[in-house]
Structure formats: C-alpha cells, structure tokens
C-alpha positions in Angstrom: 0.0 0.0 0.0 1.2 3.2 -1.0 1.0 6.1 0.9 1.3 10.0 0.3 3.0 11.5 3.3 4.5 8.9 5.3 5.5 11.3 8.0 2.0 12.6 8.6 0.9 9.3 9.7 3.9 9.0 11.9 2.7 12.7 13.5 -0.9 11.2 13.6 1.0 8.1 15.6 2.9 10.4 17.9 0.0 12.8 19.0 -2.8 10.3 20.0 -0.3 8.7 22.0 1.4 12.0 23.8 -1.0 11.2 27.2 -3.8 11.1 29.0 -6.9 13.1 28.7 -8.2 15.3 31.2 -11.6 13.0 31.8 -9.1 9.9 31.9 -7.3 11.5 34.6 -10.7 12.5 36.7 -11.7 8.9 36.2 -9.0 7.2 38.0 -9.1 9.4 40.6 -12.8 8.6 41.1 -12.0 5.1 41.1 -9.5 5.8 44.5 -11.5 8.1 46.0 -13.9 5.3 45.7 -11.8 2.6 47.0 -10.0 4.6 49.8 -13.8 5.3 51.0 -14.5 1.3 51.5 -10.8 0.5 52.9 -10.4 3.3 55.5 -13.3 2.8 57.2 -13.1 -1.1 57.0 -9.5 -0.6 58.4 -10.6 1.3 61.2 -13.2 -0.9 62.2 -10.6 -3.8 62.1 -8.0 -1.1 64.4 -10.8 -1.1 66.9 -11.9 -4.9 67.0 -8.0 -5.4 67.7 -7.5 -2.6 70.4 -10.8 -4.5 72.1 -8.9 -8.0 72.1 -6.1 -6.6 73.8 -8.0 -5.1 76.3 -10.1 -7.9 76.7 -6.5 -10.3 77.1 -5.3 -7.4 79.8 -8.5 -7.1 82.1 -8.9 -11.1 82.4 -5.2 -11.5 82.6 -5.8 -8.7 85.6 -8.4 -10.9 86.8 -6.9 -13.9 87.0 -3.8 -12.4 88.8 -6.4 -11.0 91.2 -7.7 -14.3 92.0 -4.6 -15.6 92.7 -3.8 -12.9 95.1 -7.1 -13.7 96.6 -6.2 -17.1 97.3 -3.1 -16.7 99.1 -4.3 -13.3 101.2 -7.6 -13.4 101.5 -9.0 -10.4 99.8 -8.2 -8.3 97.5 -5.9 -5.5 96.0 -5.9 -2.1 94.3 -2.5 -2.3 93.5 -1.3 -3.9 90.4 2.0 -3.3 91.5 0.8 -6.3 94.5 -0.3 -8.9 91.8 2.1 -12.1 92.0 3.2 -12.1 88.3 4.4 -9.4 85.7 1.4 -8.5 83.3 2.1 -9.1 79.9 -0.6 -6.5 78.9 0.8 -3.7 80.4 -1.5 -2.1 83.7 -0.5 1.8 82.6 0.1 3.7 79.4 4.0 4.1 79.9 4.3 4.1 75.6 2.1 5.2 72.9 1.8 1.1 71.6 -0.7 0.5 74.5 -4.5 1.9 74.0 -5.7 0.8 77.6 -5.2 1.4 81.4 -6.3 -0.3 83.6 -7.5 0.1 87.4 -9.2 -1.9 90.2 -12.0 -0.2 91.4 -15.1 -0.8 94.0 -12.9 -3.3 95.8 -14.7 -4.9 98.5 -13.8 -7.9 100.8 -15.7 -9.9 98.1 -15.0 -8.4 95.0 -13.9 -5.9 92.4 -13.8 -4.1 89.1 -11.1 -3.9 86.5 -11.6 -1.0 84.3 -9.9 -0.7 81.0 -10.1 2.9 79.9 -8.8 3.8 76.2 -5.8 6.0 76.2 -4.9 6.4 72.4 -5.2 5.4 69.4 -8.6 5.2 67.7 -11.5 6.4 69.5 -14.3 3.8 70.5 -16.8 5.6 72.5 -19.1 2.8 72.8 -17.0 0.6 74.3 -15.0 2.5 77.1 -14.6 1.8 79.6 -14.4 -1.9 79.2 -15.4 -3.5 82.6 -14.8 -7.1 84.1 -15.9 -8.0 88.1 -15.2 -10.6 90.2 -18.2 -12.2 89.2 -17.6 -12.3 85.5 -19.2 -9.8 84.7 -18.3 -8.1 81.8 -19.2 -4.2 80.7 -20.2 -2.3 78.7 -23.4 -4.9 77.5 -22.9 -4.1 73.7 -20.8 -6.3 71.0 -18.0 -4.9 72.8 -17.4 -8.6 74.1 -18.2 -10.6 70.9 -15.5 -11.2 68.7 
C-alpha cells in the first residue's frame, strides 16, 4: 500500500499517543476516592476490634492475677504493683503502643472491678470503659465482648 505522506501518519501516531486526557485522569481518581472510602473505614473498624482483644487479654489477665492474690491473702488488691506475676498486657500507658489502662476499682472484701479505659489510638466511645468483676461480669453490655 502506497501512501502520500509517510511522515504525517507518523505525526498522527505520535499525537494520539502523547498522554492522557483530562476526563481519563478524573476517572482514576474517582476510582480511588472510591476505593480509599471502602478501605479506610473497614481498616478502622478492624484497628478497633484489635485494640478491644487486647483489652479484653489485659482485664482477664488482671483478673486472673487478682484471684490468685485472693487465694493466698484473702482479699483483695488495688495495687497492680501487689499482683504475683508481671502482666504481659501492660496495667498503665508508659508508651504510645498500648490503648488501655487499667485500674481496680469498687474493691470490696468480696470483689472488684477492673476498668480498661482507652488511652490512644482510635476512639471507640461505645466501648469504654471496658469493665470485668469478680463475678464475671463483663461491661459495657454491647458487642463490645463478641468477637
């Protein structure tokens, strides 16, 4: 096939493929807007259901040490600092990695509550404080608990 201006065509080539157009350019960045408003929230909601495990392991890890205390003294302590073995999850918010404290409150000869108030991190006002008593109880009575 014979053609009249070979360099035209080569023009014609090099022009349609210079870039992108200005509608191609607002389309992708619909598409992320898009996605980055399905994954952020989803991510925080997973931050949150993580931050509730840990307090969950820390206030019946608390618990547990409290019984043990219980059954070698008799009662009861307010201290953390009395409990027989180190806490892995930590009692106080001595670094920014840890999103509860905890404290022993309403102590009674026959029982007590372990609060686990959030320090940091994402906020989760529905479930703070995060409550467990002597009893078993556990606090606050929404899907706090559920996993």
């Amino acid at each position: 096939m014979y053609r009249k201006n070979p360099e035209a065509t080569v023009f014609q080539v090099f022009r349609s493929s210079r870039g992108f157009t200005l509608i191609e350019l607002l389309v992708v960045i619909a598409i992320i807007g898009i996605l980055a408003a399905i994954a952020i929230p989803s991510y925080q909601d997973y931050a949150r259901k993580t931050q509730r495990s840990t307090a969950m392991i820390g206030l019946s890890e608390i618990s547990n040490l409290e019984t043990a205390f219980y059954a070698s003294n008799l009662r009861f302590t307010t201290t953390l600092a009395n409990l027989p073995y180190p806490i892995t999850a930590p009692p106080t918010n001595s670094a920014n990695d840890y999103y509860y404290t905890f404290t022993v409150t309403n102590l009674s000869s026959s029982g007590y509550t372990i609060n686990g108030s959030k320090s940091s991190g994402i906020s989760d006002p529905s479930c703070t404080p995060m409550t467990l008593t002597s009893t078993g109880t556990q606090g606050p009575t929404t899907t706090c608990w559920s996993r």
